[in-house]
C-alpha positions as CSV (number, residue, x, y, z in Angstrom):
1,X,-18.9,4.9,8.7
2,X,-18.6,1.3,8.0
3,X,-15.4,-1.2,9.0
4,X,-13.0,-2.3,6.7
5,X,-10.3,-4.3,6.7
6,X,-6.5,-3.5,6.6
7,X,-3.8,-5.9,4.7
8,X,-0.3,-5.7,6.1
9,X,3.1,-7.1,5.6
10,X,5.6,-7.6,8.7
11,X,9.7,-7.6,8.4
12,X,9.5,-11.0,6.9
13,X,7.2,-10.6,4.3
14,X,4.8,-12.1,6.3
15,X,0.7,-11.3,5.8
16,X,-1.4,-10.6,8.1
17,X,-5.1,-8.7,8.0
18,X,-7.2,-6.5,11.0
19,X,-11.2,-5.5,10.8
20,X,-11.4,-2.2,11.9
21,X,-14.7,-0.9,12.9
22,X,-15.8,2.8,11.6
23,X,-14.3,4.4,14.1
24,X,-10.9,2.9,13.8
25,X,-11.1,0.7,16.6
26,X,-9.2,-3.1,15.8
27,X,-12.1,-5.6,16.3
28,X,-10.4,-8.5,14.7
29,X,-6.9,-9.9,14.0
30,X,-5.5,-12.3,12.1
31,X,-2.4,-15.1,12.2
32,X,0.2,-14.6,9.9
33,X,0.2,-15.7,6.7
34,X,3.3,-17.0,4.2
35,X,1.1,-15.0,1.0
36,X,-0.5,-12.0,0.2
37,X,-3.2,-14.7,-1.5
38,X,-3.8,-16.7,1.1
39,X,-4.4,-13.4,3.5
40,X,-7.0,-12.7,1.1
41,X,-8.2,-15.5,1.7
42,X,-8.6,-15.3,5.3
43,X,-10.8,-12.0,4.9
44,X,-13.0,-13.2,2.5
45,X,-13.4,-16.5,5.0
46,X,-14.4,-13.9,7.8
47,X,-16.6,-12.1,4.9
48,X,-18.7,-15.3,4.8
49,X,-18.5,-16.6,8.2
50,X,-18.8,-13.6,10.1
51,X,-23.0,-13.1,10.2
52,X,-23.3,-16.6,11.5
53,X,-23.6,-16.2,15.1
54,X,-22.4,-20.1,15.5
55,X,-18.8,-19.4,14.2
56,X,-17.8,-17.5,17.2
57,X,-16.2,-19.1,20.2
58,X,-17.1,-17.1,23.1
59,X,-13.9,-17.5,25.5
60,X,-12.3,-16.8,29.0
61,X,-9.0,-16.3,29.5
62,X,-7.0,-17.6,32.6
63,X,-7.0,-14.2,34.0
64,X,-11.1,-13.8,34.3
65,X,-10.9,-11.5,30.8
66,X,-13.2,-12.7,27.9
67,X,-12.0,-13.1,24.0
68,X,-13.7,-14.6,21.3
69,X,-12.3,-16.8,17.7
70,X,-13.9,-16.2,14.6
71,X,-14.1,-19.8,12.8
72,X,-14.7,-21.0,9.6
73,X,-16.8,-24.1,8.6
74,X,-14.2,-26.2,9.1
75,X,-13.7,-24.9,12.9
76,X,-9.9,-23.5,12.1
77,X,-9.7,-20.1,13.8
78,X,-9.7,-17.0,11.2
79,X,-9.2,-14.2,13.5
80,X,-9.0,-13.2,17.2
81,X,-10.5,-10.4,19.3
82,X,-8.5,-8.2,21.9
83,X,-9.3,-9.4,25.9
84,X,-12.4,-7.4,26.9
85,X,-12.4,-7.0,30.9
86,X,-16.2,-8.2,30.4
87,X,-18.6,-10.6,28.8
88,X,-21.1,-7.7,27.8
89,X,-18.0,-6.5,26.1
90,X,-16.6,-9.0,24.3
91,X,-20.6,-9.7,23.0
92,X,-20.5,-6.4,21.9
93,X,-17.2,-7.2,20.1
94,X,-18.8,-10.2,18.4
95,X,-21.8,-8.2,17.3
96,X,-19.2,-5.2,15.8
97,X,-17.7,-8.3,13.9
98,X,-21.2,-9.8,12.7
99,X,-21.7,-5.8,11.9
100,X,-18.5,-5.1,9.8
101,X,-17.1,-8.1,8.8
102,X,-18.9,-8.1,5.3
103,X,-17.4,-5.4,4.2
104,X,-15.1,-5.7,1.4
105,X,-13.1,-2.4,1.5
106,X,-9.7,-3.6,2.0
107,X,-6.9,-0.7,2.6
108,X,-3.4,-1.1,2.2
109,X,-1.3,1.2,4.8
110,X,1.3,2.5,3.1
C-alpha cells in the first residue's frame, strides 16, 4: 500500500500535515501552519522535493539519536522525521520519504 498524507487542524485552527507510510507509520511532520492553503502548500513542496536525495539534512541530536529535515530549494525546513536510535534507521526513514512522499492522496481525519 502506498503513503499518503494526512491534513489536520489543532484547537486554534492551526494546519498542520504528516506522511504516513503504507503501513500507517508517521515518517514525516510538519510545522504549523496559519492556513489550510498554505499547508497545502507545504505537501506539495515535499511532493517535489522529496526524490532529491540533496534536500535531506541528515542530523544528530544532542542525545546520540539521528533525525533528518526535509528542505525545499530555498533550504527552509518542510517537515521533520521522529529520532531514530540509529543512522541505518533514520536512512531508512529518508528512503520511506523519497519512497512516499509523491503521493498525492491527501486524507482528512475526521
Amino acid at each position: 500500500m502506498a503513503g499518503w498524507f494526512e491534513l489536520t487542524t489543532n484547537d486554534r485552527g492551526q494546519y498542520s500535515f504528516v506522511l504516513k507510510a503504507g503501513n500507517g507509520e508517521v515518517i514525516l511532520k510538519s510545522e504549523q501552519y496559519e492556513s489550510k492553503a498554505a499547508a497545502q502548500n507545504g505537501i506539495a513542496s515535499v511532493q517535489k522535493n522529496s526524490p532529491d536525495d540533496k534536500r535531506y539534512d541528515r542530523r544528530e541530536a544532542t542525545d546520540g539519536r539521528s533525525y533528518f529535515n526535509l528542505k525545499a530549494g530555498n533550504h527552509q525546513i518542510i517537515g521533520t522525521s521522529q529520532m531514530y536510535k540509529t543512522v541505518a534507521a533514520r536512512d531508512n526513514g529518508v528512503e520511506s520519504v523519497k519512497t512516499n512522499g509523491a503521493t498525492t492522496t491527501v486524507k482528512v481525519p475526521g
